[in-house]
C-alpha positions as CSV (number, residue, x, y, z in Angstrom):
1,X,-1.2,15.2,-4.9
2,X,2.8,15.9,-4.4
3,X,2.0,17.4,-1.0
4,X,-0.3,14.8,0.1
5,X,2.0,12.1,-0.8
6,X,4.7,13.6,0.6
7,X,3.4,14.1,4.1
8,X,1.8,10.5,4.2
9,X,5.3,9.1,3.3
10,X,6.5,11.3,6.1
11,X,3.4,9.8,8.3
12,X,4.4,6.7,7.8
13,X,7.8,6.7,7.8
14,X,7.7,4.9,4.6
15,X,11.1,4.9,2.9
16,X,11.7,6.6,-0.5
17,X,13.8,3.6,-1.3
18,X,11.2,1.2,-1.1
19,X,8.5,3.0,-2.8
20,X,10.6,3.7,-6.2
21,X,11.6,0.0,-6.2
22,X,7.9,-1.2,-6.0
23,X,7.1,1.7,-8.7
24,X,9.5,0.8,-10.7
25,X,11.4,4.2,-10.8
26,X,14.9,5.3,-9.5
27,X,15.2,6.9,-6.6
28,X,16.4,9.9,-7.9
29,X,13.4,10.3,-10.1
30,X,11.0,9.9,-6.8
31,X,12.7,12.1,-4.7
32,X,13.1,15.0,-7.2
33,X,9.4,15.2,-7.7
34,X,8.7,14.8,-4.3
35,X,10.7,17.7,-3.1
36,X,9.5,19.8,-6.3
37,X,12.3,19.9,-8.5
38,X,11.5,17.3,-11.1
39,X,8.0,16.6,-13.1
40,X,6.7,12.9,-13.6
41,X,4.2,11.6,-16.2
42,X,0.9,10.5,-15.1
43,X,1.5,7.3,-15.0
44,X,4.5,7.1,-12.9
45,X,2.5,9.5,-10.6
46,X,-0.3,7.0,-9.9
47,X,2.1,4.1,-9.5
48,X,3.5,6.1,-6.7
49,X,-0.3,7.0,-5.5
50,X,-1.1,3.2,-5.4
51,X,2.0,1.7,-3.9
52,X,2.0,4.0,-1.0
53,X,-2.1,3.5,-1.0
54,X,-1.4,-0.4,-0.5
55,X,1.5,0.5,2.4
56,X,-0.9,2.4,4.2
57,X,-3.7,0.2,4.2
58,X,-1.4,-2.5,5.3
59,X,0.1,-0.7,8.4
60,X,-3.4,1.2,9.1
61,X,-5.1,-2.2,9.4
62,X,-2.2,-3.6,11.8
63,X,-2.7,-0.9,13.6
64,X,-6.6,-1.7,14.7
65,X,-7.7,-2.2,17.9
66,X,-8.0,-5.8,18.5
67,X,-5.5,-6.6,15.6
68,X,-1.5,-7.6,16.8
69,X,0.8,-5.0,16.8
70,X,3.0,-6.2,14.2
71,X,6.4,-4.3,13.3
72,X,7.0,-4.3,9.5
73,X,10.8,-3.9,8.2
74,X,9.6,-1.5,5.0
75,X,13.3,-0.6,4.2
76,X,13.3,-4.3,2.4
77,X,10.8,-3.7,-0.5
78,X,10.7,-7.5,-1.6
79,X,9.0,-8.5,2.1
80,X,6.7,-5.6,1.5
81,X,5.8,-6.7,-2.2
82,X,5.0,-10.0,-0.4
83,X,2.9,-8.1,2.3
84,X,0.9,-6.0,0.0
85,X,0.2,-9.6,-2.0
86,X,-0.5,-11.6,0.9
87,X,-3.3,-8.9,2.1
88,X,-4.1,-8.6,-1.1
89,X,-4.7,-12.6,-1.8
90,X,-6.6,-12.3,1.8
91,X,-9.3,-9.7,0.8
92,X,-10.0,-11.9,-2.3
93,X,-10.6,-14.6,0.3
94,X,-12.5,-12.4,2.8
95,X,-14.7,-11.3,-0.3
96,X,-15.5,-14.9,-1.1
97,X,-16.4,-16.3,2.0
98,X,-18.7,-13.2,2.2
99,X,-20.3,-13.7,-0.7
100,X,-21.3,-17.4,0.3
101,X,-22.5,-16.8,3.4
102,X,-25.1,-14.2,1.9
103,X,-25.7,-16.9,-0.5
104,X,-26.1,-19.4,2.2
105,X,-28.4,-17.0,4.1
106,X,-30.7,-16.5,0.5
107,X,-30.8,-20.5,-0.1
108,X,-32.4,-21.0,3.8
109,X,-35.1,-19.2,3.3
């Protein structure tokens, strides 16, 4: 999982900084068990997994045809806490509205 994470940061140019802020872990701490030198717990590990998971998806779907090619600033973690809640908050949306237009669809016929 080290590897993977490490070449997706690298992918994505996401920096280190902003990714142990959002984990809640120093920098330090990130960056030693990225390059190998340091172990994490577990836990830490999959806070890691889930921020850079919720970076990804937000530049990957920015980055689909037909969407606006938006430029993000990712070295400021607050706007990308705000960008991973705001697409977060819109997915809830997206999921509702889905769910009553199938409803919609059952109560016509």
């Amino acid at each position: 999982m080290r590897q993977a994470l490490r070449d997706t940061i690298a992918q994505y140019s996401i920096p280190r900084g902003t990714i142990a802020r959002l984990a809640g872990m120093h920098l330090p701490d990130l960056s030693g068990w990225l390059n190998g030198r340091t172990e994490l717990n577990p836990v830490k590990i999959e806070r890691v997994r889930e921020t850079v998971a919720s970076i990804v998806e937000i530049l990957q779907a920015t980055a689909e045809p037909g969407q606006p090619n938006l430029k993000f600033d990712l070295r400021d973690p607050d706007n990308v806490r705000r960008l991973i809640f705001e697409v977060g908050k819109f997915k809830m949306q997206a999921a509702v509205l889905e769910a009553q237009a199938a409803a919609a669809v059952f109560n016509l016929k």
